[in-house]
N, C-alpha and C positions, 0 to 999 in steps of 0.2 A: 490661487490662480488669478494672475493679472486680467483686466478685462481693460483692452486697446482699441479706440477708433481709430481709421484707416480710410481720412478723406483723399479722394482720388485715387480709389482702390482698383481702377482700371487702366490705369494709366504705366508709364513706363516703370517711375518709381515706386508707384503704389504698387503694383502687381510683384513685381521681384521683393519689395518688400511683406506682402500677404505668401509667399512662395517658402520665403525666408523663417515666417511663423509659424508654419503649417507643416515645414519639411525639416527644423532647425532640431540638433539635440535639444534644445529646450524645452521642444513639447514634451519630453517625457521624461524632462526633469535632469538631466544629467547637468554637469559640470556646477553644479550651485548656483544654476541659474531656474527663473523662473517659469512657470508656462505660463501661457497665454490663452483667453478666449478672443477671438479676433470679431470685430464689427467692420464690416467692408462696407463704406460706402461710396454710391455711386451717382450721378447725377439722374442716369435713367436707369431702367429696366434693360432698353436696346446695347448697352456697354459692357453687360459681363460678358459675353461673349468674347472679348478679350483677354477679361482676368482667367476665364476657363480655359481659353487656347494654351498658356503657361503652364497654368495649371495640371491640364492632362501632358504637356513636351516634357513635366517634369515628374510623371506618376503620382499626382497628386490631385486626381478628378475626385477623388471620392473622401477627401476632405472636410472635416465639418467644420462650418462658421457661418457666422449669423451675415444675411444682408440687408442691406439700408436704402432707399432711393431719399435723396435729399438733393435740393437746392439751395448751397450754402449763402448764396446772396441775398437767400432771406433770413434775417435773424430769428422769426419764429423757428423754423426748421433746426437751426444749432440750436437752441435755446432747447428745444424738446428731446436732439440726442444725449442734450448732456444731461437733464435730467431722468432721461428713459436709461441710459443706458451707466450713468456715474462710471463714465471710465477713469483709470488709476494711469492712465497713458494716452495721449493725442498724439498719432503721427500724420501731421497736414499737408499732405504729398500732392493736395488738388490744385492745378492752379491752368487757367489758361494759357497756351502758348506760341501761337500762331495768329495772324490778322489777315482779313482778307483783304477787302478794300484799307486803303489808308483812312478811311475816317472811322473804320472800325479799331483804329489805336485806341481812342481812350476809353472807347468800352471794356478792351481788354483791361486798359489800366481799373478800373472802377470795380470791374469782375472781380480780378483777381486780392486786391485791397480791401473788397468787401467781403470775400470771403473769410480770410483772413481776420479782418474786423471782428466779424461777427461771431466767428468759432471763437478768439481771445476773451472778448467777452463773456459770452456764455459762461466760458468755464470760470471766469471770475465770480459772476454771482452764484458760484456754489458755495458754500459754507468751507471756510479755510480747511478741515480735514478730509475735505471731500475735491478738493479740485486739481487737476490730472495735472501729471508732467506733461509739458509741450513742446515737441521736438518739430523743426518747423525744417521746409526744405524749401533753401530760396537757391540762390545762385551765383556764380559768380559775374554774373553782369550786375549785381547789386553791387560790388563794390568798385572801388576806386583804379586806377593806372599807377596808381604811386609803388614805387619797388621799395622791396626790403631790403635789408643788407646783404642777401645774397643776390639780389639782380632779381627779384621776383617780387611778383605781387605776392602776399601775406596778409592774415587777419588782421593786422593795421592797416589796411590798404580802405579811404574809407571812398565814398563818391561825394563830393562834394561840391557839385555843378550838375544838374540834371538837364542842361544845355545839350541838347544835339543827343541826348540819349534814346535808345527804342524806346518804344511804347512797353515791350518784353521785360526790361533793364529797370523802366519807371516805376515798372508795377510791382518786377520783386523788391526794389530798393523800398518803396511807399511801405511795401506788404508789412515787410520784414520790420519795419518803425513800427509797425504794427505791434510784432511781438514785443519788442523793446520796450513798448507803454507798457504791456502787461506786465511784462518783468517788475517793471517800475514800481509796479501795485503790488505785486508779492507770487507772482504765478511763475512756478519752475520751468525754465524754458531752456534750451539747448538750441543752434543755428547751424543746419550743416549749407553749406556754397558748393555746388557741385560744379565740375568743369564740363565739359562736353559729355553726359552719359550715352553710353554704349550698351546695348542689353538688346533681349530677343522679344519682339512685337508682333502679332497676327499679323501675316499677309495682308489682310483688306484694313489693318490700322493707318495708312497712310504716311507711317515710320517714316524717314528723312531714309533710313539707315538701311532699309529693306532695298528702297530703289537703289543707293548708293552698291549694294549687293548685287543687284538684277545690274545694273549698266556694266559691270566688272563681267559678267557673267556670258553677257553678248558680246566684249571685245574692247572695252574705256581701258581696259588695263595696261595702254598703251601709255597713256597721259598722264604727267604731275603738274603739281599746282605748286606757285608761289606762297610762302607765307607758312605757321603752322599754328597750333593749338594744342589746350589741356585737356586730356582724356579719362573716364575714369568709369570704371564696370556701372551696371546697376547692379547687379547683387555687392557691388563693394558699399553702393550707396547705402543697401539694404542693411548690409551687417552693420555699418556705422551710427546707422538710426537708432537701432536696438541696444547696442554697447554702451553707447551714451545716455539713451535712458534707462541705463541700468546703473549706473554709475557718476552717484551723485556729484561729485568731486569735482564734473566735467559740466555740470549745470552753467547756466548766467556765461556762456561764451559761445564766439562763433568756432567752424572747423570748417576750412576749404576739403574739397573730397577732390585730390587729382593724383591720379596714377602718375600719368606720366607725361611732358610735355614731349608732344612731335611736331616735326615738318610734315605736310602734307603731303610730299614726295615718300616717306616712309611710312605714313599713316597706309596711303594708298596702295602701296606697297605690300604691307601687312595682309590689306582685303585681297588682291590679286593671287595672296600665295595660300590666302584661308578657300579658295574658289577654282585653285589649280591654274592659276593663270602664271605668265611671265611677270616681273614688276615692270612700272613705267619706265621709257627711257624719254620721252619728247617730252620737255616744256608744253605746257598751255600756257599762250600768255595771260595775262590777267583781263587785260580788255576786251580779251573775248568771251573769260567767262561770262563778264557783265553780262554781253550778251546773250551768252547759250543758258542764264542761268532762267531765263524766263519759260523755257520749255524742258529746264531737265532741274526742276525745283530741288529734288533729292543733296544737290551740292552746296546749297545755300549753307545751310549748318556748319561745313568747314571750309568755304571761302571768304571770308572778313578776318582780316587781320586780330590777332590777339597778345597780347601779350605773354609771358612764361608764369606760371603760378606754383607757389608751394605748397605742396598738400601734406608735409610733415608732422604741422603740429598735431593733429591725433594720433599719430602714431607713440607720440610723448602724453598725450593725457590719456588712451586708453591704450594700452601696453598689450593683450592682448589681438589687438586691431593689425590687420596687415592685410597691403595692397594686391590683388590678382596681376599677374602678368598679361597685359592688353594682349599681346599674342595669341593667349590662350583662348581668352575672352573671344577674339576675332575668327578662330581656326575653329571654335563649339557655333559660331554663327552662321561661318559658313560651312557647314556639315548640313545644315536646315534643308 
């Protein structure tokens, strides 16, 4: 039995990813894969409450696995899971992701870099047969604008100007150099880039994607937006975490996690019909969102322009792996 840490185990990734462990044929050993004892850690006590909400929407309240309260920005605290617990697996899903005021940007930067930091380390001073695979979940605002040869951004896509970047963007690109040192030193490490995740969050988590449901629900179903973006499940996230630290092969590289690139006219679209609505027909212009975006926050997420990105290459390094249909994903969201 593998024994896996699961920092940011309350969170959108972490929880579809502990859902993923707890609910996967693996636990009981089927397909030649392994099982798992899961270590969920949290920053508080007041946070599971979240990972329980998933937990019972997916008949899996009654669940066993061990929990942890930890605060990763301080390195005693990793330093003492890794030796309390010698996992054979890190999946480091924790990461700040919101600011409130603008001078609280680089706290998030320092937050989430030090966490980061200091879990890579840790597992480095364990004695080389003893120290975990590190599957790390940054983003795709860590990397670059530059297209591939199909018109997409791609894992050569790198950021090479941290000029005019979020504080969001700075912290996964920093973070993520984070793991890269470790690699560097000899620590097995994996990079998945996600695009926009989509996945089911408590009511009172403050979800982007909750409100984006609830305005659809009172009658926004009227409206599209300019512009579009790359979309991609959290349980797609989840299963790609695990496949990849299963499979060695796919070690020492990154992997973009994108379903599917949409317009936001069809994105919107999608929720309207997952909630029984009409889809949009009227334009919103852009200059109004600016405006409206300060009282209806839930839109931020997919109004800033993006780029088209390609989420193929794991598809080719883990061959088993395959993407959900966002429809699907969108039409189970909105049944809630």
């Amino acid at each position: 039995m593998k024994r896996v840490l699961i920092s940011g185990a309350t969170g959108l990734v972490g929880s579809h990813l502990m859902s993923e462990l707890l609910g996967s044929p693996a636990e009981s050993g089927s397909d030649n894969r392994p099982t798992y004892r899961p270590v969920a850690l949290a920053r508080s006590a007041g946070s599971w409450q979240k990972l329980d909400w998933l937990l019972a929407r997916r008949g899996l309240e009654g669940a066993a696995f061990d929990r942890q309260t930890a605060e990763l920005e301080y390195f005693d605290d990793c330093r003492r899971l890794m030796r309390e617990w010698q996992p054979d697996v890190v999946f480091h899903c924790a990461a700040r992701v919101s600011v409130g005021a603008a001078r609280d940007g680089e706290e998030l930067v320092r937050d989430n870099v030090a966490m980061t930091h200091n879990l890579v380390t840790a597992a480095l001073e364990l004695p080389d047969e003893a120290r975990p695979t590190f599957v790390h979940v940054s983003s795709i605002a860590a990397l670059g604008t530059g297209l591939g040869p199909n018109g997409c951004v791609d894992e050569g896509s790198v950021m090479e100007n941290l000029a005019g970047a979020s504080a969001y963007a700075r912290s996964k690109f920093l973070a993520e150099n984070e793991v890269w040192r470790a690699a560097a030193h000899g620590l097995r490490v994996a990079v998945v880039n996600p695009a926009v995740v989509l996945g089911a969050m408590s009511p009172d988590s403050g979800y982007w994607l909750n409100g984006l449901f609830a305005a659809m629900r009172r009658g926004a179903n009227r409206f599209w937006i300019e512009g579009e973006a790359a979309f991609v499940s959290a349980d797609d996230v989840a299963r790609a975490l695990l496949r990849l630290a299963e499979q060695p092969e796919a070690w020492g590289k990154r992997y973009i996690l994108s379903a599917e690139n949409l317009s936001y006219r069809r994105f919107l679209g999608r929720i309207a019909r997952a909630v029984g609505r009409a889809e949009p027909t009227l334009r919103f212009p852009r200059w109004l969102v600016r405006m409206v975006l300060p009282f209806a926050p839930s839109l931020a997420a997919v109004t800033a322009p993006h780029p088209r990105y390609d989420g193929s290459a794991i598809l080719r390094a883990v061959p088993s792996f395959r993407y959900t249909d966002l429809a699907d994903t969108l039409n189970e969201l909105g049944q809630a």
